[in-house]
C-alpha positions in Angstrom: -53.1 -37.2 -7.3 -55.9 -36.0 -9.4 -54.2 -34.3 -13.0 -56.3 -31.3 -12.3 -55.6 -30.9 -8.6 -53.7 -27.9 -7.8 -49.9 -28.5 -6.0 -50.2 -26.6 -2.8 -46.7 -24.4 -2.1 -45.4 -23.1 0.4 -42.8 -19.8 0.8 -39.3 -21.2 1.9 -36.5 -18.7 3.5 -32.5 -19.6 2.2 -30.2 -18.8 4.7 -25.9 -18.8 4.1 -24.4 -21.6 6.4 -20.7 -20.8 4.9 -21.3 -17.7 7.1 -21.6 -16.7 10.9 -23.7 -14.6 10.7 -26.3 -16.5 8.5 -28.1 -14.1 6.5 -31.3 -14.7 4.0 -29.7 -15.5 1.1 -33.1 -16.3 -1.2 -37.2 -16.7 -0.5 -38.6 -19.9 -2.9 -42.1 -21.0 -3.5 -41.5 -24.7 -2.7 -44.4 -27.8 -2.5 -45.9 -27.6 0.6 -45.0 -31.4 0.7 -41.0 -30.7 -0.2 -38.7 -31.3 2.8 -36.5 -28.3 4.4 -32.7 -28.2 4.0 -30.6 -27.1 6.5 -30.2 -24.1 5.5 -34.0 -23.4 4.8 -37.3 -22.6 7.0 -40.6 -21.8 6.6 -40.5 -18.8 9.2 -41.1 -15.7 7.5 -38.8 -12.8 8.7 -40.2 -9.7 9.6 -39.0 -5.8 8.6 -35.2 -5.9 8.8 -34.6 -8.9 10.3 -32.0 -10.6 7.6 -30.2 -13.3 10.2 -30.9 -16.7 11.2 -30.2 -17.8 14.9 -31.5 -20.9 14.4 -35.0 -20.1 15.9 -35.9 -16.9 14.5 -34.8 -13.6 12.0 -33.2 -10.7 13.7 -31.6 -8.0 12.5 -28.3 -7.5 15.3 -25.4 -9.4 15.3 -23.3 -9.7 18.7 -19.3 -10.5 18.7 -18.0 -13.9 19.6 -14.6 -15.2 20.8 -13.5 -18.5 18.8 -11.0 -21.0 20.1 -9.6 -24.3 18.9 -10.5 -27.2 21.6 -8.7 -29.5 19.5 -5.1 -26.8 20.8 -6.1 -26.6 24.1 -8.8 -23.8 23.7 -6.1 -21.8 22.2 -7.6 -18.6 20.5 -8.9 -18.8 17.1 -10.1 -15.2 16.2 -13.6 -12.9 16.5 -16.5 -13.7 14.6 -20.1 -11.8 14.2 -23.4 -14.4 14.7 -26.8 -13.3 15.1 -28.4 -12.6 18.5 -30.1 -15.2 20.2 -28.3 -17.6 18.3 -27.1 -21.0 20.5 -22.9 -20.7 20.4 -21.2 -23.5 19.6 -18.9 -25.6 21.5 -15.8 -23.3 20.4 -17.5 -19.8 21.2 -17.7 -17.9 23.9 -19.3 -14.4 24.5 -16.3 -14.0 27.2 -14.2 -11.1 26.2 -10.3 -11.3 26.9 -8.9 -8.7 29.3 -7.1 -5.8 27.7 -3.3 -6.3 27.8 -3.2 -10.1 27.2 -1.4 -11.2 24.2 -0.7 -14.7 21.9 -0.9 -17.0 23.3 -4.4 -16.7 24.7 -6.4 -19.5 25.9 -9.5 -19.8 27.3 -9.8 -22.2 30.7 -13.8 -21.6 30.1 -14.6 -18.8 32.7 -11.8 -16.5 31.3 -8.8 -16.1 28.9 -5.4 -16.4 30.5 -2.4 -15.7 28.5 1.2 -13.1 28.4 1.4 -10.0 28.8 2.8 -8.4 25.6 6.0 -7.0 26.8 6.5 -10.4 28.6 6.0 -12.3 25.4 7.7 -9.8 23.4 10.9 -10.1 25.7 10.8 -14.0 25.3 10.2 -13.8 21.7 12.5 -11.5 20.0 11.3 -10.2 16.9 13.8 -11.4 13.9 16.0 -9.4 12.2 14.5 -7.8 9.6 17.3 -8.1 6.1 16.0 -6.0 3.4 14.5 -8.4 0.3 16.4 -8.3 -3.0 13.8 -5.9 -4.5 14.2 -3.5 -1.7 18.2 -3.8 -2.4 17.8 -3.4 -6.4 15.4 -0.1 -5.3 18.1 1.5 -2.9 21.0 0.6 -5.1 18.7 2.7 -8.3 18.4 5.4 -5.8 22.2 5.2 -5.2 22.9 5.5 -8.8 20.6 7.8 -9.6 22.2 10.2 -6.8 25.6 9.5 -8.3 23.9 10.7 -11.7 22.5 14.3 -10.4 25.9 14.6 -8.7 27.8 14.2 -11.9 25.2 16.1 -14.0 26.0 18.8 -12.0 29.5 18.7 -12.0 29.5 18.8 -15.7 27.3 22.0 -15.9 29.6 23.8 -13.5 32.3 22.6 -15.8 30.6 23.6 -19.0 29.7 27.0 -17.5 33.3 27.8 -16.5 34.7 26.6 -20.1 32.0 28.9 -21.4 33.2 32.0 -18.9 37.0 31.2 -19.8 35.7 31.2 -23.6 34.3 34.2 -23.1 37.5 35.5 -21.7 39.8 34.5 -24.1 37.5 36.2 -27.3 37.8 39.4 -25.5 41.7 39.0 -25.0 42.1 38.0 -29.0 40.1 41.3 -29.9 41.7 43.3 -27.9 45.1 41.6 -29.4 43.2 42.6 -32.8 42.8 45.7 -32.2 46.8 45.9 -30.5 47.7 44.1 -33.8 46.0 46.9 -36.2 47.2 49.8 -34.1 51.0 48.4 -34.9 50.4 48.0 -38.8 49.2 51.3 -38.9 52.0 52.6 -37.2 54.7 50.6 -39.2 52.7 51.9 -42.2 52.9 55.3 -40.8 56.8 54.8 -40.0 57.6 53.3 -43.7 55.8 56.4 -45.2 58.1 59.0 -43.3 61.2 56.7 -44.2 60.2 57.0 -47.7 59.7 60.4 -47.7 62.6 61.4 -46.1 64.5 58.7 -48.7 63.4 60.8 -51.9 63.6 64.7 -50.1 66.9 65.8 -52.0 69.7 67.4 -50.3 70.0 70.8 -49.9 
């Protein structure tokens, strides 16, 4: 090739193979004489069309049913792909009937499995035993009840103590005022006897 001659390029479309739904990930101006990835074409997409199906952009994506051939077509989970695109030899567009539950399998027209209540009478649900953390929080609770419960003992106690308080001060002043009432009567009672002590006799 010439030094002057120009390198002809070429725009090339990145799509995500780590995910179903294979969506545009980056556009690159490649060599026109570069090979294509796997994950790359030269097929432009057009308005929103952001997913791959492996022949052209689109912009939907349909649901899929997954199973494991490997466990006897035993169900996988749900995944999202674009539309159009081929399915691959563990998908199926097949939806299972309401009302079937784990384990499902597909037989590949349909998706037999147990009905829930069946499989929930053969498979008993543990029983559930509270962890330690949820045993340390019940037992704070606990304590913390114990503590509002005293608490409040104590201020009905300190609020009698304070009303029998109360009760006794008025008792010692009205002893006081008993007490002072007597001296100044005795005092009363000494004057007479000393008057009558220095009166002389007629």
């Amino acid at each position: 090739m010439a030094e002057n001659e120009e390198v002809k390029t070429r725009k090339v479309y990145t799509f995500d193979m780590k995910k179903a739904s294979r969506p545009l990930i980056h556009v690159d101006e490649l060599p026109e004489n570069q090979g294509l990835q796997v994950n790359q074409t030269t097929v432009e997409p057009k308005d929103d069309n952001n997913y791959w199906n492996g022949t052209a952009w689109v912009s939907n994506l349909v649901v899929v049913y997954e199973f494991d051939p490997t466990q006897n077509n035993l169900f996988t989970g749900v995944n999202m792909i674009p539309q159009g695109s081929v399915l691959a030899a563990n998908q199926t567009f097949v939806k299972p009937e309401d009302g079937l539950y784990q384990p499902m399998r597909f037989n590949g027209i349909t998706w037999i499995g147990t009905p829930k209540e069946e499989w929930e009478k053969a498979n008993p649900a543990p029983e559930q035993k509270p962890s330690a953390s949820q045993i340390a929080q019940a037992n704070t609770l606990k304590t913390v009840a114990e503590l509002q419960v005293a608490h409040a003992g104590q201020q009905k106690l300190n609020a009698d103590l304070m009303k029998d308080n109360a009760s006794l001060k008025k008792k010692n002043e009205s002893q006081a005022k008993i007490n002072a009432d007597l001296m100044k009567d005795m005092a009363n009672l000494k004057k007479q006897v000393a008057t009558l002590t220095t009166t002389p006799a007629q």
